[in-house]
C-alpha positions in Angstrom: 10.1 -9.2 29.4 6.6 -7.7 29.5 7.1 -4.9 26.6 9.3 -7.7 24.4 6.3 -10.0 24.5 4.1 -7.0 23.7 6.1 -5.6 20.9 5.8 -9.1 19.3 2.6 -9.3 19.4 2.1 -5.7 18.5 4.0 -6.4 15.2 1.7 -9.1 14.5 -1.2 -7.4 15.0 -0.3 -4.4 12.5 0.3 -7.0 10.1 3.8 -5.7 8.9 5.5 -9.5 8.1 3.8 -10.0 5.0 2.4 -8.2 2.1 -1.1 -8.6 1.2 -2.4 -8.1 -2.3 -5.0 -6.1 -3.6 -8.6 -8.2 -3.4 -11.3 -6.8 -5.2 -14.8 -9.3 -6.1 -18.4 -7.4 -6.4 -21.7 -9.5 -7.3 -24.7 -7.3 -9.0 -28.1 -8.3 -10.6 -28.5 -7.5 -14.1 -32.1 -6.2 -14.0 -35.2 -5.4 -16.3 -37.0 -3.7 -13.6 -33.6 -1.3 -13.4 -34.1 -0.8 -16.8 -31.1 -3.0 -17.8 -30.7 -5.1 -20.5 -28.4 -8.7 -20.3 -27.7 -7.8 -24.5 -26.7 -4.5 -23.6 -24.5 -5.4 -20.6 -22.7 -8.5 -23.0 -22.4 -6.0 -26.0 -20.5 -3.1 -23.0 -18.7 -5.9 -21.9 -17.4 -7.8 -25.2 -17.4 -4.2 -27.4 -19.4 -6.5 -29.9 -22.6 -4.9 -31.9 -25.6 -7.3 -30.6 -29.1 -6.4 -31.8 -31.6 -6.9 -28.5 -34.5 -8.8 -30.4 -36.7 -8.3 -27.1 -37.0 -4.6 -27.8 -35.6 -4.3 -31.0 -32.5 -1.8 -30.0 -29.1 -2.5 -31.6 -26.0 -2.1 -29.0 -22.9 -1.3 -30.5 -19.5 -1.0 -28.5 -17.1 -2.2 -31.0 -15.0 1.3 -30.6 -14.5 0.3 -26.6 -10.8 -0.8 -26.4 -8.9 -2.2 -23.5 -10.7 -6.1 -24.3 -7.7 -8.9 -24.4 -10.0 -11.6 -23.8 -14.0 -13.0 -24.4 -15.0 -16.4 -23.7 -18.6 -18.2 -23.5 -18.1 -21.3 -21.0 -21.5 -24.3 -20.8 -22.3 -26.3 -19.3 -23.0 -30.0 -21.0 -26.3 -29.8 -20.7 -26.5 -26.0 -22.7 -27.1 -25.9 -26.4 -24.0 -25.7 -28.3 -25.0 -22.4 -30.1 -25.1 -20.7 -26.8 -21.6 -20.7 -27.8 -22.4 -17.5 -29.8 -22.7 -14.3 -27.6 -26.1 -13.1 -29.1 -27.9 -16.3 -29.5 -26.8 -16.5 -25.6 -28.4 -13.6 -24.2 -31.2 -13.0 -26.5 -32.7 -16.5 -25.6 -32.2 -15.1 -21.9 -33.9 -12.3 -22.5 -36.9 -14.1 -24.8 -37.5 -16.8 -22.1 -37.8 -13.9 -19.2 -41.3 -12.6 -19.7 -41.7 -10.5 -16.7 -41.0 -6.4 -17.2 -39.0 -6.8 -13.8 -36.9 -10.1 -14.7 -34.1 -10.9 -13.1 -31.1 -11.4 -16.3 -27.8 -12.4 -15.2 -25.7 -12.0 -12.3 -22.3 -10.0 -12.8 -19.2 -10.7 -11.0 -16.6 -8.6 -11.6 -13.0 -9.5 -10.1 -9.6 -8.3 -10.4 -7.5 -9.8 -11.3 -3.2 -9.8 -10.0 -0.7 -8.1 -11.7 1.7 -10.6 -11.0 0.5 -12.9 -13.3 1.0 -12.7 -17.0 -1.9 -12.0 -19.4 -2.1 -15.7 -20.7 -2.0 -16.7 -16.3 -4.8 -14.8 -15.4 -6.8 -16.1 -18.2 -6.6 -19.6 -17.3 -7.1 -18.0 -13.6 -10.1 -17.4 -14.6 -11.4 -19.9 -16.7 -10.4 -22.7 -14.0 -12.1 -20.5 -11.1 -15.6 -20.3 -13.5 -15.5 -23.4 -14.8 -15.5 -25.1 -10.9 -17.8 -23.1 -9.2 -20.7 -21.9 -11.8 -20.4 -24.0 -14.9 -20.0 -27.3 -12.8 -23.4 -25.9 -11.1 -25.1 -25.6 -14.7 -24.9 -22.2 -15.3 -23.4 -20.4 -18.9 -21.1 -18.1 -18.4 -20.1 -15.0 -20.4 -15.9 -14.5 -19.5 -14.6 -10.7 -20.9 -11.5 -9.2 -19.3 -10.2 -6.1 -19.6 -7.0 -4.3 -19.3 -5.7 -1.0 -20.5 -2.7 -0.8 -19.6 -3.0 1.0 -16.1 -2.1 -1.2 -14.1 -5.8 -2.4 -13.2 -6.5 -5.8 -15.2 -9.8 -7.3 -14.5 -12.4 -9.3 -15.6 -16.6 -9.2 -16.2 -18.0 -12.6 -15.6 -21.6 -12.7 -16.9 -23.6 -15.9 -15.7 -27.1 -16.9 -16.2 -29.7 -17.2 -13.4 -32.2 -20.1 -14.9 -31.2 -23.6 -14.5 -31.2 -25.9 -18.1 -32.5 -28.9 -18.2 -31.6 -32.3 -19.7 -33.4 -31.6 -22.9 -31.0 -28.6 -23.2 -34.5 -26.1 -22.2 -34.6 -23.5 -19.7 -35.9 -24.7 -16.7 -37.7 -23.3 -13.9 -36.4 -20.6 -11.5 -39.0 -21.8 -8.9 -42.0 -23.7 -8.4 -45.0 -23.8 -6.5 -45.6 -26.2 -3.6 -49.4 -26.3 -2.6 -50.0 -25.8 1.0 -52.3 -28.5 1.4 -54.9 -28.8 5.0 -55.1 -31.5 7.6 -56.8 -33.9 5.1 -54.6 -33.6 2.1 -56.5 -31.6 -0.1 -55.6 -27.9 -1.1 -56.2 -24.9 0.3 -58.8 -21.9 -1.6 -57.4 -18.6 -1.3 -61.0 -16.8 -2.3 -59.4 -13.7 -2.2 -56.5 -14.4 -4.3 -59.2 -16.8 -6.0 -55.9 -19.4 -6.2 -54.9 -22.4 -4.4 -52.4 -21.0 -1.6 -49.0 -22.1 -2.6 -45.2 -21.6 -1.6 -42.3 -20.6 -3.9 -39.3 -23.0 -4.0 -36.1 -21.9 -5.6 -35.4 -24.4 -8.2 -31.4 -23.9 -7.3 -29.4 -22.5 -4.3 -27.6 -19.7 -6.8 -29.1 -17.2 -4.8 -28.5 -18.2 -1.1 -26.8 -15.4 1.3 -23.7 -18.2 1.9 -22.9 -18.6 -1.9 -21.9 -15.2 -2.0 -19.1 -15.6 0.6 -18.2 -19.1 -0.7 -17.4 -17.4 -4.1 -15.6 -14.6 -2.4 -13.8 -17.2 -0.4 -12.8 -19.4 -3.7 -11.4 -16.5 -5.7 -9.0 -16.0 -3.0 -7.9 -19.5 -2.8 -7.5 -19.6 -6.5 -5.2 -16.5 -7.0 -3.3 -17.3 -3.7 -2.5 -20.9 -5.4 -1.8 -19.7 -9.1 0.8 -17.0 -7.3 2.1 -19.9 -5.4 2.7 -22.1 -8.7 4.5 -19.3 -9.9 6.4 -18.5 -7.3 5.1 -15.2 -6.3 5.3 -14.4 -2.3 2.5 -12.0 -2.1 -1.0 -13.6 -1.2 -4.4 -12.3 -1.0 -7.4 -12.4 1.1 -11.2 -12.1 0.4 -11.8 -10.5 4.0 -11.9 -6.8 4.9 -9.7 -5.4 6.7 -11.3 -5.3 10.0 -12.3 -9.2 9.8 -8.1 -9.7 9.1 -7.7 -7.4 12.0 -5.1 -5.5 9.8 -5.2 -1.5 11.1 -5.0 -0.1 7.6 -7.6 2.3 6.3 -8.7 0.7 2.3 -9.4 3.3 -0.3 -12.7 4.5 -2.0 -14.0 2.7 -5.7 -12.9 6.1 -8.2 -15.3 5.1 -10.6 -15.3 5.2 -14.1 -15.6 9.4 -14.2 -12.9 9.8 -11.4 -10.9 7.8 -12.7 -10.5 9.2 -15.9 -10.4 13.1 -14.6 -7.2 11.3 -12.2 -5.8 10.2 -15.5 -6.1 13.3 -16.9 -4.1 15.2 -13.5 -7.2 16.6 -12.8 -8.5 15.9 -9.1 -11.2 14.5 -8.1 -12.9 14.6 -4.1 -12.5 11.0 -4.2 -8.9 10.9 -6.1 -8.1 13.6 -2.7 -9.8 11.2 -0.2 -8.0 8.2 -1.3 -4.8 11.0 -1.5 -5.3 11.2 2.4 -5.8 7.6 3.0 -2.4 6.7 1.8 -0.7 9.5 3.5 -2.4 7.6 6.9 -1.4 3.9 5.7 2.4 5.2 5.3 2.1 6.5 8.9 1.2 3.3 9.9 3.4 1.2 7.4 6.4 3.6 9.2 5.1 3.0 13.2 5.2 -0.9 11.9 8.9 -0.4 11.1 9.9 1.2 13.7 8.5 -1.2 16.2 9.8 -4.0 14.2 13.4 -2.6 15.2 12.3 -2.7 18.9 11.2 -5.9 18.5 14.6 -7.3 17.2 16.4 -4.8 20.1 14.0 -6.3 22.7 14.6 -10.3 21.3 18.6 -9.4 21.7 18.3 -8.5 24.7 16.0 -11.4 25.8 17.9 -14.2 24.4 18.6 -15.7 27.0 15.2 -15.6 29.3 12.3 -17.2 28.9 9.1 -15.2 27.4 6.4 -14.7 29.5 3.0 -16.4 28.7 -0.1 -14.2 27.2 -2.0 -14.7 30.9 1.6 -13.2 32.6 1.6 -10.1 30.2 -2.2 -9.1 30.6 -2.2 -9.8 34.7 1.0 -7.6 34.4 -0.8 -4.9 32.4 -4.3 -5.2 34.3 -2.1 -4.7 37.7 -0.4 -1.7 36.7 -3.7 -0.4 35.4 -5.2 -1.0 39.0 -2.6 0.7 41.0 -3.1 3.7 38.7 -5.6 6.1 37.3 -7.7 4.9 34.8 -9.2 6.1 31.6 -13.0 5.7 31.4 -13.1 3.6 28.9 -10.5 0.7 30.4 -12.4 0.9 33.7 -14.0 -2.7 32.6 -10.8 -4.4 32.1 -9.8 -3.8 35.9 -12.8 -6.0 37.1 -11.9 -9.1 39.0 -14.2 -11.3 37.8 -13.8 -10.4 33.9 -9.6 -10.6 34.5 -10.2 -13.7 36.5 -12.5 -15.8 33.4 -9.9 -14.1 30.8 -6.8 -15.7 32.9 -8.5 -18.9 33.8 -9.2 -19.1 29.6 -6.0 -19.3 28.8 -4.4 -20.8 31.1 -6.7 -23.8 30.8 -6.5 -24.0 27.3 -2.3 -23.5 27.6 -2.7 -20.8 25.0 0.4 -18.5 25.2 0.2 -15.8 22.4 -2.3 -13.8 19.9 -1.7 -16.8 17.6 -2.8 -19.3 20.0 -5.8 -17.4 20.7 -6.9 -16.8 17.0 -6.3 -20.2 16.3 -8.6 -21.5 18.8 -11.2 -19.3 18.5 -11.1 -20.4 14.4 -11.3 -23.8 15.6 -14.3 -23.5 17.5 -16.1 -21.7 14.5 -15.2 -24.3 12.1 -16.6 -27.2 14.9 -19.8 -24.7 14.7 -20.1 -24.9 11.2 -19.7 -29.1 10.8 -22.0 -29.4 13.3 -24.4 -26.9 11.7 -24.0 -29.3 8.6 -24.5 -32.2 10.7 -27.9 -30.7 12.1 -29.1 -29.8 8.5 -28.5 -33.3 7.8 -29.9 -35.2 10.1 -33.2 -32.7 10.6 -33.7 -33.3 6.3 -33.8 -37.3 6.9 -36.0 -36.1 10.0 -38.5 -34.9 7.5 -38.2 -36.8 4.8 -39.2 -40.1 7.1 -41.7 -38.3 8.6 -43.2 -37.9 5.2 -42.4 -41.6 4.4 -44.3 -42.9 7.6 -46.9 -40.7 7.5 -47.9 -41.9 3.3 -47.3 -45.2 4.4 -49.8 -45.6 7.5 -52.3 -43.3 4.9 -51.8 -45.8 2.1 -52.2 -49.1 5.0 -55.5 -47.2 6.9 -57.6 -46.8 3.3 -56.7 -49.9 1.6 -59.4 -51.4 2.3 -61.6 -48.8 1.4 -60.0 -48.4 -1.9 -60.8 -51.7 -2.7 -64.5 -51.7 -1.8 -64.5 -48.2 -4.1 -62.9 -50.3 -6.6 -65.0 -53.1 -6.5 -68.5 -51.0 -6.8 -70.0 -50.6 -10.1 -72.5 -47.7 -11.2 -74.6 -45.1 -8.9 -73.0 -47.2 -6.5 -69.8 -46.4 -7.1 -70.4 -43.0 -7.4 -72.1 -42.6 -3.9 -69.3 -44.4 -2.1 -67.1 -41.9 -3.6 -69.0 -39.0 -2.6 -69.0 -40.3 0.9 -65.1 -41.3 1.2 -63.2 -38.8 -1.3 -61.5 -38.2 1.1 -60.1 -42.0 2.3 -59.8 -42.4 -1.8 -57.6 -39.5 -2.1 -55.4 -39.9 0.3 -54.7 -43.7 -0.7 -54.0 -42.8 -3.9 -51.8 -40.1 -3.3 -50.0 -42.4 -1.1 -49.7 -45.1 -3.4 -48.1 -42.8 -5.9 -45.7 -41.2 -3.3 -44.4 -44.8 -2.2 -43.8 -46.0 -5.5 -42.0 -43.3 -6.5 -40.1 -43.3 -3.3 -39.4 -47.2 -3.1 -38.7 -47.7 -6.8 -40.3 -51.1 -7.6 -39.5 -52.6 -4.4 -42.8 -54.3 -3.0 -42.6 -54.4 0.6 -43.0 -51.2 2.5 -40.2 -50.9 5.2 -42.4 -48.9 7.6 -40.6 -50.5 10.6 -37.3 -49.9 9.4 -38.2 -46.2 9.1 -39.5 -45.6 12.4 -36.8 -47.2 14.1 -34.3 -45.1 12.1 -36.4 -41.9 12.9 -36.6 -43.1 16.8 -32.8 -43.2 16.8 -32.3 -39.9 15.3 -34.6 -38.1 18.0 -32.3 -38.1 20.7 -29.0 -37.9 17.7 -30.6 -34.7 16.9 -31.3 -33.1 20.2 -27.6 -33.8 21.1 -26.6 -32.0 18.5 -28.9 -29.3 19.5 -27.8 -29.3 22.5 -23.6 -29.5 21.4 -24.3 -26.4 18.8 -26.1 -24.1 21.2 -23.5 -24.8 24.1 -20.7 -24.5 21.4 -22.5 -20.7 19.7 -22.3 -19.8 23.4 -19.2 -20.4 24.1 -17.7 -19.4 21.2 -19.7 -15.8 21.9 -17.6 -16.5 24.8 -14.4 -16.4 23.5 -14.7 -14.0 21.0 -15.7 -11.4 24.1 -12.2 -12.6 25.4 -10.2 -12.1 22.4 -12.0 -8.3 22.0 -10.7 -7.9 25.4 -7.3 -9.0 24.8 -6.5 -7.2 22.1 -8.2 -3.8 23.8 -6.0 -4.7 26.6 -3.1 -4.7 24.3 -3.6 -1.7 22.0 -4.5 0.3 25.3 -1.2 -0.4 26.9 0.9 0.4 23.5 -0.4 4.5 23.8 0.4 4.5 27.1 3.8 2.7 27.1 5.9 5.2 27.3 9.3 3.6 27.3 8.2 1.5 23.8 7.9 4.9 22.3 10.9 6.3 23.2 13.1 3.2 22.4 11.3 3.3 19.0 12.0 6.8 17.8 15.7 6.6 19.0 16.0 3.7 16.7 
């Protein structure tokens, strides 16, 4: 029952039960300092004729065909003549002074040919609409499609906030650093306060480029569900899927055209060979697939073995016999003895069981990640809170002397206690705008909410770290398994055998 167990999983692994369709999403910066041009790129993109008012240079790409579809999406706090392609981008390009501005970030994304023209537009408008115009950014929709069989879109956004007055807001601002008495910091040789640059908006965090990846592939696998469409897509590659399939090479514009003209390209050839090697593979996949039903017939009646009984099985045979250099590892007693122990603690049984409790860990990682970014924010934010209140209770008093001095006087208590003055006052300010007319200031209430967090946090600490290693753990245990398992199917000789007869 060993090699029907295998050849399951085998056929899992190659991924031959269900079709997967094509994903493509890429993210660029539109850039001044690349000499590129946001009017340009909209005028390419559109095949409209848009006149760049920042350097005077007309575009014009109204010859360009294979355009179904342009669309300008705002947000409500965008003026409505933004609605208007040109007014758009040249106010992006007038409000970026800087000869290396960042313009607008491009997505481009294809889009499935199962859907109908009229589907993959509203695809695409309900995918923008949720994840960039409900974050306050305009966005500039153009899809394409000539007819070969490679429909896609250009999704143009802006990379300045707007604020409520319908202005463009700040990409960042400065945050003084400020020294151990409140007062800022003299940079002499900068001959500037020292400062730190805060991004006005989190458009441009590392994780927001997987999280839009991630939501296209949610969004096309649910509009091919609503239409009844069995293929599905993911956003991963194929080595995160674990699928063994080689993916092809990007043409490119040039290529692609010499292809269509039966003209070959080095790339057209490469891709050429790639697909020869996927069919290889799509054909080993069929033929153990037919083992695999052969092997189930002929185990009907018996109970499959468990995960831990097919790789003790495998690891014994392996040390009764000679080994190849590279599997000598997987003999050690102590590495099969954790891997077995695993699963038979955790009563997983198969691949499945393993991949779903390894993503289970990750995703505890991750809301406990969120729970520590939480909880460390309040952390802060009361620090700040108790630290302006005792500032504001310690110079008080000598607020109100300052205030009730009159003259030279006045002025010399001042020069003496700036400092006591200062920081009252900037704690006053702070307070009121935290406590928002309330009058009494709930120091107490704070500190005992920050002492209660303290140990809240370091459990947490002490949960994710444990958790990050363990999961490391696991993850070194699935590697193993699947080694394991791809090792013994080249050196199964009887699988082979029973597949080509079939």
């Amino acid at each position: 029952m060993t090699i029907a167990f295998l050849a399951t999983h085998l056929s899992k692994l190659k991924q031959g039960e269900m079709s997967i369709a094509i994903y493509h999403l890429s993210i660029k910066i539109i850039s001044r300092g690349k000499g590129k041009s946001a009017v340009a790129a909209a005028a390419y993109r559109a095949g409209e004729i848009i006149k760049n008012e920042y350097d005077g240079i007309t575009h014009d790409y109204t010859r360009k065909g294979g355009i179904v579809h342009t669309e300008i999406l705002l947000p409500d706090n965008a003026p409505s003549e933004y609605i208007d392609r040109s007014l758009l981008w040249n106010a992006v390009e007038k409000i970026e002074k800087a000869k290396n501005s960042q313009l607008a970030r491009e997505i481009e994304i294809a889009l499935p040919i199962e859907l109908t023209q009229e589907q993959n537009i509203n695809l695409v408008r309900e995918y923008v609409k949720s994840h960039f115009i409900e974050q306050g950014m305009c966005a500039d929709i153009c899809i394409h499609d000539t007819g070969t069989g490679n429909p896609h879109a250009h999704i143009m956004l802006t990379m300045r906030p707007l604020n409520e007055d319908r202005t463009w807001g700040d990409k960042q601002k400065k945050k003084y650093i400020l020294d151990q008495h409140g007062e800022k910091i003299y940079d002499p040789i900068k001959r500037q306060y020292k400062c730190d640059k805060v991004q006005t908006t989190d458009w441009n965090e590392r994780h927001r480029a997987e999280d839009w990846r991630e939501a296209w592939g949610d969004a096309v696998n649910r509009h091919l569900e609503n239409q009844n469409h069995p293929t599905r897509l993911d956003h991963r590659s194929y080595t995160r899927q674990g699928i063994e399939q080689l993916p092809t090479i990007h043409l490119g514009v040039a290529a692609h055209q010499m292809e269509k003209r039966g003209i070959r390209t080095e790339r057209g050839d490469i891709n050429r060979e790639i697909e020869v090697t996927n069919q290889k593979l799509r054909q080993l996949k069929a033929r153990i697939s037919k083992l695999q039903n052969w092997l189930k017939e002929e185990a009907a009646n018996t109970t499959p073995p468990t995960l831990a009984d097919i790789i003790s099985d495998i690891l014994s045979r392996q040390a009764n016999a000679d080994k190849s250099p590279n599997y000598q590892a997987l003999s050690n007693a102590k590495n099969a003895s954790k891997i077995l122990t695993f699963l038979q603690e955790n009563q997983i049984t198969d691949i499945a069981g393993l991949d779903a409790k390894l993503k289970d860990m990750i995703g505890k990682r991750f809301e406990i990640r969120d729970s520590l970014k939480t909880t460390e924010q309040r952390l802060k934010t009361l620090s700040e809170h108790i630290r302006q209140a005792d500032n504001y209770r310690e110079h008080q008093a000598t607020y109100k002397e300052y205030k009730r001095l009159t003259g030279k006087k006045k002025e010399a208590f001042y020069k003496t206690h700036r400092r006591e003055i200062s920081l009252y006052k900037s704690a006053k300010a702070y307070l009121e705008s935290t406590m928002k007319g309330k009058t009494t200031i709930p120091t107490k209430a704070w500190k005992d909410e920050y002492a209660m967090l303290i140990p809240e946090i370091k459990q947490l600490n002490h949960e994710y770290t444990m958790l990050k290693y363990e999961t490391a753990e696991v993850e070194r245990i699935r590697t193993t398994v699947y080694d394991i398992m791809r090792h013994e199917s080249h050196i199964s000789k009887s699988i082979q055998i029973q597949a080509k007869e079939l």
